[in-house]
N, C-alpha and C positions, 0 to 999 in steps of 0.2 A: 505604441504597444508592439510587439514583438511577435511575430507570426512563424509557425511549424512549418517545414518542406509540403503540410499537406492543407495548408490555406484555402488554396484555388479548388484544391478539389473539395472541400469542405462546402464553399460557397454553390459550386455548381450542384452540390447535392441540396442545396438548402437551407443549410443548418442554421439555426440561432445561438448567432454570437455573441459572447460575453468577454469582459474582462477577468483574469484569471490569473494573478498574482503577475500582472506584467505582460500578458501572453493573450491575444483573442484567442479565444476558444469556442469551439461546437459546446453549446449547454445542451442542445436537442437538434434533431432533425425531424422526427413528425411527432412526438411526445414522451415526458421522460417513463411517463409508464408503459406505454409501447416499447419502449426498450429496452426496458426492465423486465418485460414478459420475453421478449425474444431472449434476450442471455440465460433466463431460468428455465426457458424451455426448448430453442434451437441455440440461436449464436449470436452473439453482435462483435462488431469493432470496432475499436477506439482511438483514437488517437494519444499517443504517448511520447510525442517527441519531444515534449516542452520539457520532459523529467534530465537526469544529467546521468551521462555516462564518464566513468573517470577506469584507468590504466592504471594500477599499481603492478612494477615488475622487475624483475632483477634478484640475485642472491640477497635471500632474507624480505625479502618480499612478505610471504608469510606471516613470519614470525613477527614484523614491523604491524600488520596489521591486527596481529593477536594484543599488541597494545595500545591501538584505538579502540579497538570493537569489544561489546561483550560474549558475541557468541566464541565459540571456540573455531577458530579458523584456522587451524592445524590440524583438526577431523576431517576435510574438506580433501575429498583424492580428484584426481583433474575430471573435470568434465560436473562435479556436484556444484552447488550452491546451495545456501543457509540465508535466514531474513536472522538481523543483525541489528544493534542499536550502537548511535553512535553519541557516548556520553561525555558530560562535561564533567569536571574537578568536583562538582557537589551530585553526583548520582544521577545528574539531571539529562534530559535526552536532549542534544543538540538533531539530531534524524532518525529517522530507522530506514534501511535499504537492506539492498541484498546485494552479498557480493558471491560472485563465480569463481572456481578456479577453472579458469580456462587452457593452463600448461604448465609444465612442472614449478616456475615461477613466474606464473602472471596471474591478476586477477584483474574483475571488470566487478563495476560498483556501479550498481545502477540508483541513481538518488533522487530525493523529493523535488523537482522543478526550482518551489519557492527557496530549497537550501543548496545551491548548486556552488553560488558566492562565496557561503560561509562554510560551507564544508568544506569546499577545493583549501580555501586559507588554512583553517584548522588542520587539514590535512595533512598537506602537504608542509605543512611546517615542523607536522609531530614527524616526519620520515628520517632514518639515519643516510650518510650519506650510502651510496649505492643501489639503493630504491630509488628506482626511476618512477614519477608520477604525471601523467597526462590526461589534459581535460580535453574526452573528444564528446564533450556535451551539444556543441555545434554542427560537429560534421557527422553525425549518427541520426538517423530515420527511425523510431521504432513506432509499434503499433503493438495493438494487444487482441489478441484473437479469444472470446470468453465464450462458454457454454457447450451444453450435452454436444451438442455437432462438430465442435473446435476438433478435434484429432481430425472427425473425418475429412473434415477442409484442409484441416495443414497439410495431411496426407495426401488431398487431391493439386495440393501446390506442389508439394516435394516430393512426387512421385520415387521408391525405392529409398528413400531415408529412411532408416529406424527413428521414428521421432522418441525425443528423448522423453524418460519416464519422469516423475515428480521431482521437483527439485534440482534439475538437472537440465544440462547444457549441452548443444551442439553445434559443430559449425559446416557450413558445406559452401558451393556456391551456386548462388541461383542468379538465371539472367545472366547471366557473365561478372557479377560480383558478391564479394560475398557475405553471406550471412546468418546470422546466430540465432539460435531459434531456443528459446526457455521453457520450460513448466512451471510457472510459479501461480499467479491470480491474485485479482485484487477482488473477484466476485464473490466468491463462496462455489464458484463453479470448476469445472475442469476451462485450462486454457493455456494460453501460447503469450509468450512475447518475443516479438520478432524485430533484429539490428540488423540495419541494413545502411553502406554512407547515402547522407540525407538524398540525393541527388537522384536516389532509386526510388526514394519512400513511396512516390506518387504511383510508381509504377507496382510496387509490392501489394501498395493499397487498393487499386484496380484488379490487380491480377488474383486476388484473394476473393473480390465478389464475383469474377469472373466465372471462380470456381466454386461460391460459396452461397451464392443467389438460391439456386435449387433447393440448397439447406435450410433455405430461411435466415442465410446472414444478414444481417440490418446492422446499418451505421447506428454507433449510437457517442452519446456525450456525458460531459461532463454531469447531466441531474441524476442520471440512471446510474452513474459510477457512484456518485454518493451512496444513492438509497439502499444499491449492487450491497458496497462493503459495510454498511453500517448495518443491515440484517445479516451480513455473517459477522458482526461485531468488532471487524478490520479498525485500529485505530487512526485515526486521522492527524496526521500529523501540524501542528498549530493549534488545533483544538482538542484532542483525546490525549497527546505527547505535549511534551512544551519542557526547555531546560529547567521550570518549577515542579516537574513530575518525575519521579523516578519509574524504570522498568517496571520494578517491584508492584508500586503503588496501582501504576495500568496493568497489572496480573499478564503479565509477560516474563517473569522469569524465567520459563523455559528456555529462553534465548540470553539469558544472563550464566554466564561459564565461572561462577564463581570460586569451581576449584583447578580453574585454568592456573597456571604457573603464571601468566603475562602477571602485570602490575600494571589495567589498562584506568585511565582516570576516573576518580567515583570508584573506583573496588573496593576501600574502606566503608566509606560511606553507605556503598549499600549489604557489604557484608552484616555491618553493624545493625542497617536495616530487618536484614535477614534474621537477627539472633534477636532481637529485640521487638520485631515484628509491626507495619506498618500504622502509621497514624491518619489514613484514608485509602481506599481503593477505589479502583472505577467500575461501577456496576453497569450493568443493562436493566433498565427500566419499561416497564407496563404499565401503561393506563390502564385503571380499573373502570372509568367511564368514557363515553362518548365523549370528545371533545376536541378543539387543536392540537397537535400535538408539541409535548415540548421541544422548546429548540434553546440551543446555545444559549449560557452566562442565565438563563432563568435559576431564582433559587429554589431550591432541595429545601426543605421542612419536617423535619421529627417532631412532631405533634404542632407545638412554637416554637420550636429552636432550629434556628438555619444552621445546614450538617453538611450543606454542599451547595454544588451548581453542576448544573445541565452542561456538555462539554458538544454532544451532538445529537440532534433528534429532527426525525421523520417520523411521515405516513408509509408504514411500510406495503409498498402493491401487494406483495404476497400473501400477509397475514391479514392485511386491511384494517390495520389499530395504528395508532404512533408506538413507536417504540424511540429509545434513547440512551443514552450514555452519561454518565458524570459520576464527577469525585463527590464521594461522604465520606464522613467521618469512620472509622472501623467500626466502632459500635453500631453501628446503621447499616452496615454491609452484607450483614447473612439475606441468602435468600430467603424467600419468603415476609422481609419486613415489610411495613407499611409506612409507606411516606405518602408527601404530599411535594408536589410540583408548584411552582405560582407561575399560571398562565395569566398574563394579560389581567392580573387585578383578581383572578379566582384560584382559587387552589384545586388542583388535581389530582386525585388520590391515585397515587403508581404502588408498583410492588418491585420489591426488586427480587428479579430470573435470573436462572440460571444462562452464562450464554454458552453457543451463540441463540439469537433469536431462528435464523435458518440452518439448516444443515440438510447440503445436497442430497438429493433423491438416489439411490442406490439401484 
């Protein structure tokens, strides 16, 4: 397996290791619901380094990327970043990532771990010549700073930075090298992610509790990241995305630029989507009783008629119910319908909500 710049310091804190698409990973360090409470209500940190960072840059840099991607990545003035899907010939989502514009022609792509392989190929092979593209997936350290306390911490890191506002990127250097500093989130909270080459990570990662202990920063892992993005109804990529779903379908179109000028692949496809209107989406799901919660590939039921499947589901810490995700049928999709779940040989009567399930405290 394949271990982050921040292994060792993982181990010395404790954590319980899992397998993670190739990668040991922290799943916990003292519980995933302890650290689920600290991100909703002080701060946690996570390790991020298994994700991939890619360089696209050069004249037409841009414009090359407006026909991969669906967002419109020609709105994008230096220093913004946009979350992004990156689709295949049939509508269908090969990743979702976010990419930066970091200078008048560079940008940084920051991508799902499990698709670092298959994106770099795809990529880099749709580029015209002159777009230069580089995988600094190995030698990049990031980590993710989440929760109400994150500014105050980053802030007490990067003493006299203007840290950057939503969606938006900055570079400085700290420690003697340097480093890029995001607003984006995968919690549902305010938060940071922070590039730094991997070589620093350990010391970025330390120097962050150093200043963030007082706040109530807590290590946290990979179970609390789940439970984190599926109560703000974040999808998951492999199980909520998959090249068998389109944007559309996962109610993501917001980030589909369909009257972009690009001709990026799947733009037919899902235009026609669009005028004709989908044939399943993915709802959020409520149990109406006490019981396990649904989880993954269980089937969805409209009275007897199977209408979907379960794509991802938790106990959620916050609300204290399971809550869930999956594809039905469109006829099945308004809020308020009544389905049924098959847990384990019973059937489950869910409802399908509006989402997200959480939306940050004010």
């Amino acid at each position: 397996m394949r271990h982050t710049p921040l292994h060792q310091a993982h181990l010395r804190r404790g954590a319980r290791m899992v397998e993670f698409g190739g990668w040991e990973m922290p799943v916990f360090y003292s519980s995933i619901l302890d650290e689920h409470q600290a991100v909703r209500t002080k701060a946690g940190l996570f390790d991020i380094a298994h994700m991939g960072e890619f360089r696209v840059a050069g004249p037409g840099a841009g414009a090359a990327l407006d026909q991969l991607l669906t967002n419109d990545v020609a709105k994008l003035a230096v220093g913004e970043g946009q979350y992004t899907l990156l689709p295949n010939e049939r509508g269908g989502v090969i990743d979702d990532l976010l990419v930066y514009r970091t200078g008048e022609e560079g940008y940084l792509l920051v991508v799902n771990a499990a698709k670092i392989e298959e994106d770099r190929t795809w990529i880099a092979s749709h580029l015209p010549q002159g777009v230069s593209f580089q995988d600094e997936s190995d030698a990049v350290g990031a980590v993710a700073l989440q929760g109400p306390k994150a500014a105050e911490i980053a802030g007490a890191l990067l003493p006299g930075l203007a840290l950057p506002a939503r969606n938006r990127i900055v570079s400085t250097i700290w420690n003697g090298v340097p480093l890029e500093i995001a607003r984006t989130g995968y919690t549902g909270e305010d938060g940071f992610e922070l590039f730094v080459p991997a070589a620093s990570a350990e010391a970025l990662w330390e120097a962050l509790f150093e200043v963030g202990t007082t706040h109530g920063l807590q290590p946290c892992g990979l179970g609390s990241r789940d439970t984190l993005r599926l109560e703000a109804c974040y999808p998951l990529n492999g199980q909520d995305l998959s090249p068998d779903h389109t944007p559309l379908e996962a109610g993501l179109g917001f980030f589909v630029a369909l009257g972009k000028e690009a001709e990026f692949p799947g733009k037919a496809v899902l235009k026609e989507q669009k005028a004709s209107g989908v044939q399943r989406r993915l709802v959020a799901l409520k149990p109406l009783e006490k019981g396990a919660p649904p989880r993954s590939h269980y089937p969805i039921l409209d009275g007897d008629r199977p209408v979907g499947e379960v794509t991802s589901g938790t106990l959620s810490p916050t609300l204290g119910h399971g809550i869930a995700l999956g594809y039905v049928e469109a006829g099945s999709a308004a809020a308020g319908t009544r389905l049924d779940v098959e847990v384990r040989g019973r059937r489950l009567p869910v409802e399908v909500v509006p989402k997200p399930f959480y939306k940050k405290q004010s």
